[in-house]
N, C-alpha and C positions, 0 to 999 in steps of 0.2 A: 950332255950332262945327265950323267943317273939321280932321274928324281924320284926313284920308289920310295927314299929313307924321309922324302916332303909326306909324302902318299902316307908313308905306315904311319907317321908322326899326328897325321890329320885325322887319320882314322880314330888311332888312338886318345889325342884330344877330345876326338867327338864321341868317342865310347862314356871319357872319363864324366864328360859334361852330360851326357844321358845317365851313365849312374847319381852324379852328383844331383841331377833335378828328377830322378826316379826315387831318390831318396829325401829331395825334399819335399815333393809332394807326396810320401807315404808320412812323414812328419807333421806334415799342414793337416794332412787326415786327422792324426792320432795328437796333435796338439794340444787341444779340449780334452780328453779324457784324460790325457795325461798330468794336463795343466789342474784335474780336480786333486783336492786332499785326497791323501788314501786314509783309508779306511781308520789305519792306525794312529792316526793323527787327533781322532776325536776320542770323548772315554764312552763308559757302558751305561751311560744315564738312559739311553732308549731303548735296550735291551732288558734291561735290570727292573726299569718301570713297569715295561709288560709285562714278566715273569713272575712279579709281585701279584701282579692283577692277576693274571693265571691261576695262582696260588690262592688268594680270594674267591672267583667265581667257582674253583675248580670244590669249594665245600658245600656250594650251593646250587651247581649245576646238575639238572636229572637227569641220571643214567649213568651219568661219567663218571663210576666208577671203575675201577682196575675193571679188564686192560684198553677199554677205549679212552680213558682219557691219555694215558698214554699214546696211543697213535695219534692222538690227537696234537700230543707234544711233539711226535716226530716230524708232522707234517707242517706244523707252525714254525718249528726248526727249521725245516729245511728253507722254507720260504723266506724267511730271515737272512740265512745263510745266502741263498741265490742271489737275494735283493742287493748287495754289498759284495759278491766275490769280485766283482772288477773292480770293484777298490783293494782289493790285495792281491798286489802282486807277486807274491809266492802261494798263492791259491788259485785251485783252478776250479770251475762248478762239476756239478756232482750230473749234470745233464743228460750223461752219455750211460749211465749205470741204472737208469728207469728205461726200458725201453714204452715207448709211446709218450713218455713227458715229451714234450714241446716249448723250450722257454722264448720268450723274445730277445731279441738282440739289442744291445744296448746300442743309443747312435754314439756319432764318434763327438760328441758335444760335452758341458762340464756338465758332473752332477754331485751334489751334498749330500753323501752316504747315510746320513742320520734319518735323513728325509724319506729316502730309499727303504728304509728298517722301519720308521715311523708306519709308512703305510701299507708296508707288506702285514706285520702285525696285525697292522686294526682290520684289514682286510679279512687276516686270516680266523680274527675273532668274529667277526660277524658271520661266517661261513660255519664257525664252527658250533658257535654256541649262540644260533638261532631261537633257542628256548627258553635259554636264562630268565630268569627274574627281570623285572624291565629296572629296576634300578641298577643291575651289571651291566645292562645293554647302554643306560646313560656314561657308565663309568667309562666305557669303551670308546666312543665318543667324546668325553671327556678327556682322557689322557689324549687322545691324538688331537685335537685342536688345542694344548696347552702347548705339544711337542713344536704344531704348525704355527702357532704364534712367538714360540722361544725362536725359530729359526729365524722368522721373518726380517730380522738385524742382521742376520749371519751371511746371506750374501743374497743376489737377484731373485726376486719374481717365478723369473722364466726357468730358472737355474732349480729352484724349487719345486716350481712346477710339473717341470720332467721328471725329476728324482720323482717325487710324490706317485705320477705315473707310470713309470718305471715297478716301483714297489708293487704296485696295484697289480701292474700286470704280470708281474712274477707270481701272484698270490691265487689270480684268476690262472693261472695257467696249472699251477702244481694243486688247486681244488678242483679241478678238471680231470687232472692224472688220478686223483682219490676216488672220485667218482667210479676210475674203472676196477677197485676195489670189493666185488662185490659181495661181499661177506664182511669188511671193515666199514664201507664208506654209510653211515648214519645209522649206524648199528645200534645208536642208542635209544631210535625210535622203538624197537621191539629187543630189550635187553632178555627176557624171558619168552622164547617162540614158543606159543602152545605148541606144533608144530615138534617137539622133543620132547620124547619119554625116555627118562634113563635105565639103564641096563637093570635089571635085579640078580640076576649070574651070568656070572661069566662061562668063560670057556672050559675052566679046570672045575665048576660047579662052585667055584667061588664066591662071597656074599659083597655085591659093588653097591655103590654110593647110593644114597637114594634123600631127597631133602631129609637137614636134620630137625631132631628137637632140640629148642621146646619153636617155633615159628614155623618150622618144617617150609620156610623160601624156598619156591621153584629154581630149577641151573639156572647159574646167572651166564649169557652168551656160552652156551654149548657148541658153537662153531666157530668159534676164535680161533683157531689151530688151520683153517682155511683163510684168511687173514694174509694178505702181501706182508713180507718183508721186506728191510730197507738193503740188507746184507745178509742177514744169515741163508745160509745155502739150504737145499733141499735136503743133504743129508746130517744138517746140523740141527735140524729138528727132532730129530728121532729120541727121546730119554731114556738111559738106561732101564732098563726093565726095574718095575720095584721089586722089593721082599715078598718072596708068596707068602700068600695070605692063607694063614693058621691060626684056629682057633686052641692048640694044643701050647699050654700054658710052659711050654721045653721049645719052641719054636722061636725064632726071632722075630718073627711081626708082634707075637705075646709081646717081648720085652720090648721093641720097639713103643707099646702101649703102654706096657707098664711102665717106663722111662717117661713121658708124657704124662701120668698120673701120679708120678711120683714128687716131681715138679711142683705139679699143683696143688697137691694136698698138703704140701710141706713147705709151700710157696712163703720167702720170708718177706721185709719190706722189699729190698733189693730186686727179687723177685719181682714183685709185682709192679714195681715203678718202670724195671724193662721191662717189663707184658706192654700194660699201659700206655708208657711212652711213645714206641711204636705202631700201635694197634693201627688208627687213623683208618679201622673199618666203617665208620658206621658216615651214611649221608646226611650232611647238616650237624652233624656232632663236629667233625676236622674235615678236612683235605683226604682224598683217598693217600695210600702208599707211594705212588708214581713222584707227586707235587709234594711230597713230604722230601723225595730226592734236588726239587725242584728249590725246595725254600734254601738247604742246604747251599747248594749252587751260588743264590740268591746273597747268602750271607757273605760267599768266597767273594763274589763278585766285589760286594761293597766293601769288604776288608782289603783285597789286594789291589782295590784302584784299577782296575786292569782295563784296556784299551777296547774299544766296539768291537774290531775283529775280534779279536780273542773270543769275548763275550758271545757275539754270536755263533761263530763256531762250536764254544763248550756246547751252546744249549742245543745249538743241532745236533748232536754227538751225543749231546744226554739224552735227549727226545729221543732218538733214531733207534739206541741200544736200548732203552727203558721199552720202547714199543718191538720190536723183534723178539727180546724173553719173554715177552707179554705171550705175543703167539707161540712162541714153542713149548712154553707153559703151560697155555689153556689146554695147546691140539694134544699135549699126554693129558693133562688133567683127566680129558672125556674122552682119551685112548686107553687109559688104565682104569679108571672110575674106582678109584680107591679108596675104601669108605675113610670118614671122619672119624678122630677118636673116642666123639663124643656118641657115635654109632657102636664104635666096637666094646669100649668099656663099660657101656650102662647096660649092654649084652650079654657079656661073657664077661666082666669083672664085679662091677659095680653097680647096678640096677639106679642108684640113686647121685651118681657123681656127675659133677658138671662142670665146666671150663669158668674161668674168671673172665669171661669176655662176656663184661655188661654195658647194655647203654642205656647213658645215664639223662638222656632224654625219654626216651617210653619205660622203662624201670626193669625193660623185661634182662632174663640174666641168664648164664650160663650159656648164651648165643655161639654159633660157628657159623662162617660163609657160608655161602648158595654154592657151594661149588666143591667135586672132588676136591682129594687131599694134595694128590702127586702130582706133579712137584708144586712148592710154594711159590706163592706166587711174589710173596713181600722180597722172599728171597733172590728173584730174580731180579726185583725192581732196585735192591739195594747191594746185591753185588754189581747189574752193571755199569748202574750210575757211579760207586766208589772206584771203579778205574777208570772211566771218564776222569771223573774229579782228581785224582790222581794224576793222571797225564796231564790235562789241563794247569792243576796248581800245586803237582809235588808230594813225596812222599813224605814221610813224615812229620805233618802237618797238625800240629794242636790245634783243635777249633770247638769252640762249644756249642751245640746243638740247639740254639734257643727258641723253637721256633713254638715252643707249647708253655712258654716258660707265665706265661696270662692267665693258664685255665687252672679253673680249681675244681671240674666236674671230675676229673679224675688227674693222677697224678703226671702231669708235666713240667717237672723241675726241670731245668736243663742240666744237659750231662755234656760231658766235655771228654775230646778223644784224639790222641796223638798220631792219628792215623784217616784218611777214607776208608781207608779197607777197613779199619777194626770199625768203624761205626759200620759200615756195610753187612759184618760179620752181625756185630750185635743186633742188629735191625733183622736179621733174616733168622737166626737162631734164635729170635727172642718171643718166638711164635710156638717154643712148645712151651716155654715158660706160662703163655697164655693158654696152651690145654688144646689147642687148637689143629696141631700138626705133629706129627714123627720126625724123630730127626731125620730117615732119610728123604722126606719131602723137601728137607733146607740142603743137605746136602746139595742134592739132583739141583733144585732151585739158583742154587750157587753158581754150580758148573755152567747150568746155563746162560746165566746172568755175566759171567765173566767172557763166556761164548761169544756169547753177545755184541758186549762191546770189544772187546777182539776185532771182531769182524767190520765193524762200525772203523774202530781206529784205522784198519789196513785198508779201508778204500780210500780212492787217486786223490788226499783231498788237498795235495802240493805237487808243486809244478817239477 
C-alpha cells in the first residue's frame, strides 16, 4: 500500500495547524493594542485645551518670541503626534526622519490615547517653558490633572497609567533629540548674544542693518539660520538674493522704499486696522506671530468638531512648517542684513518719518524689530501655517479671525476671510502697511513659508 499521499496529507495538516497557532499567537500579542480605541474615535478636547494654553503663556513667556517659540511648537507637535501614532492606523511615526531620536516602543497591552496626549503635553510644557510666570506653570498643571480626573471614569487605573507613561516617555525622549540642537535647543536663555556684532558694509560697499531707531534693540537670535529643521533640506534654505541696495532715487530698492512710505503716510482706517491687526510684535502686549497662527487653528479646531487624530497631526504639521521658515528666514535675515525702512527712509528720504508700529504699553512709537528685513518673518509664519490649515480643513473656507476681537489698545476688530491662503496673504503683506518691510521681504517671506510646509506635508506621515 502507497502511503506517501497519508504522509503529504500529515505534513500538510501539520503545516496548516502551525500557520493557524503562528497566527494565533501573533493575535494574542497584538490583542490589547488592537482591542484600544483608536485614536479617531475620541474628539480634540486634549489637543485644543493645550494649544489654547500655548496661546496664553506664549504672550507672557520671556524670550519666546519669533522664531523660538515656534520651534518650540514644532517640538511639542511632534510629541503630541508620536504620543498617539499607534492609535492611527493609517499613520505611521515620523521616528526614522530624526536621525538620533530614539522613541520607545509601545508594549503590546491597551492604552487611552487622550491620556497618551494628556501627558506628552504637559511634559512637553514643563521642558519647555521652565520660566514662565509661576501662575502659567500652575495653569500647566492644572489642565493636566482636570484631563487625569475626566478620564478616570473612562476606563482602568492601569490602562491609564501606561498611557500617561507612555506619553511621558515620548516627551523625554524627543526633549533629548532637542537637546542635540545646539544653536535651537534653550535659545531663549541668551536671545541677544553679546557675542554678535552686525555687518556695517557689505561686500558691494553696501549700507547693512544695524539696531534701529528710535530703541535701537540689539539682533534678536542672529544664529537662527543654524537651527535643525524638521524637513526642509539644505538647499531650500538658500533666499533668493534681494534687490541691490541703491541709494539712487531711479533704482528699485528706492521704490521698493518708497512703496513702504507711501503706505504709511497715506495710511487710511483700513490700513491701519491691517497693520495692527496683525502686528502681535510686542511681548506682553499679544501673542508673538507663530501662536497668532496657532489661535487660528484653535478656532478651526472648535468649529469643525474634528477628531484627536486629526487634531493632533494639524498642530504637528503647523508647529513643524511654522518652525523650518522660522530658520530659513532668520539664516538670510543675517546672510543678507538688509537694512530696515525705517533706516533707509529717515536717511536718504525723510529725516523725520516713522513706521505706525507703536506700543501701547511703554508709549514709545514708530518702533521696528531687532532684526534685518529680508525676508519677513510674519510672512513665513503665515503663509505656511495657511497651507497646513488648508490641507487639514479645505479650501475655501470663510472663517473670521477673532482672536483680538477684546482689545481696545489698538485696533482688533475681527476680520473675516474666505480663504487660509488670503488670511495668510493679508498677515504677511500687511507688514508694509505697518512701514516696517519691502514688499520683497514678504514676497521671499512667502515662498518660503509655502516651502515649508510643502516639505512638512510630503514626509512618510501615512502608511
Amino acid at each position: 500500500m502507497n502511503t506517501n499521499w497519508i504522509v503529504r496529507i500529515g505534513i500538510s495538516i501539520a503545516l496548516i495547524v502551525s500557520l493557524l497557532n503562528f497566527q494565533s499567537c501573533k493575535t494574542d500579542e497584538e490583542e490589547s493594542v488592537l482591542s484600544s480605541q483608536k485614536a479617531s474615535e475620541f474628539n480634540a478636547e486634549v489637543p485644543l485645551e493645550w494649544y489654547r494654553l500655548l496661546v496664553e503663556i506664549d504672550r507672557y513667556a520671556p524670550n519666546y518670541r519669533p522664531p523660538a517659540a515656534a520651534r518650540m511648537m514644532g517640538y511639542v507637535g511632534l510629541a503630541g503626534y508620536e504620543a498617539i501614532v499607534n492609535g492611527m492606523p493609517n499613520n505611521r511615526s515620523l521616528e526614522l526622519q530624526f536621525p538620533g531620536l530614539e522613541l520607545p516602543q509601545i508594549e503590546q497591552k491597551e492604552y487611552y490615547w487622550p491620556a497618551s496626549a494628556n501627558a506628552a503635553y504637559a511634559k512637553m510644557f514643563r521642558y519647555f517653558y521652565p520660566h514662565v510666570r509661576n501662575s502659567d506653570l500652575s495653569k500647566i498643571s492644572t489642565l493636566e490633572v482636570k484631563f487625569e480626573r475626566d478620564f478616570s471614569d473612562k476606563t482602568t487605573s492601569d490602562i491609564l497609567e501606561r498611557s500617561a507613561a507612555f506619553g511621558e516617555a515620548i516627551a523625554d525622549a524627543i526633549y533629548e533629540y532637542s537637546k542635540s540642537d545646539v544653536y535651537g535647543h534653550e535659545a531663549y536663555k541668551d536671545p541677544r548674544p553679546a557675542s554678535y556684532s552686525p555687518p556695517k558694509i557689505g561686500s558691494k560697499g553696501e549700507k547693512l542693518w544695524q539696531p534701529t531707531w528710535p530703541d535701537f534693540t540689539p539682533a534678536l537670535f542672529p544664529y537662527w539660520g543654524k537651527v535643525k529643521t524638521f524637513a526642509m533640506r539644505t538647499g531650500d534654505l538658500t533666499a533668493k538674493p534681494p534687490i541691490d541696495y541703491s541709494e539712487d532715487p531711479n533704482s528699485r530698492f528706492f521704490q521698493q522704499a518708497m512703496e513702504t512710505k507711501v503706505w504709511v503716510d497715506n495710511a487710511i482706517l483700513e490700513d491701519k486696522w491691517i497693520a495692527e491687526f496683525w502686528s502681535d510684535d510686542f511681548y506682553e502686549v499679544t501673542f508673538e506671530p507663530a501662536a497668532r497662527m496657532i489661535s487660528i487653528a484653535n478656532q478651526m479646531v472648535e468649529t469643525d468638531k474634528i477628531s484627536l487624530d486629526k487634531a493632533v497631526e494639524m498642530y504637528a504639521k503647523t508647529g513643524m512648517a511654522m518652525s523650518d521658515a522660522a530658520v530659513a528666514i532668520w539664516g538670510n535675515k543675517y546672510k543678507y542684513n538688509v537694512r530696515r525702512p525705517i533706516e533707509y527712509i529717515r536717511e536718504i528720504i525723510d529725516p523725520e518719518w516713522k513706521t505706525i508700529l507703536n506700543n501701547p504699553y511703554s508709549n514709545i512709537t514708530g518702533l521696528t524689530p531687532e532684526f534685518p528685513a529680508y525676508p519677513s518673518g510674519h510672512s513665513g509664519f503665515g503663509s505656511s501655517a495657511s497651507l497646513i490649515l488648508t490641507d487639514a480643513f479645505g479650501d475655501n473656507r470663510t472663517f473670521t479671525d477673532n482672536c483680538h476681537q477684546d482689545r481696545h489698545e489698538f485696533i482688533g476688530t475681527p476680520r473675516t476671510f474666505t480663504s487660509f491662503i488670503e488670511a495668510g496673504l493679508e498677515d504677511a503683506y500687511s507688514r508694509i502697511r505697518l512701514g516696517v518691510h519691502y514688499r520683497m521681504d514678504c514676497d521671499e517671506g512667502v515662498r518660503l513659508g509655502y516651502l515649508a510646509a510643502t516639505r512638512v506635508l510630503n514626509l512618510p506621515w501615512y502608511k
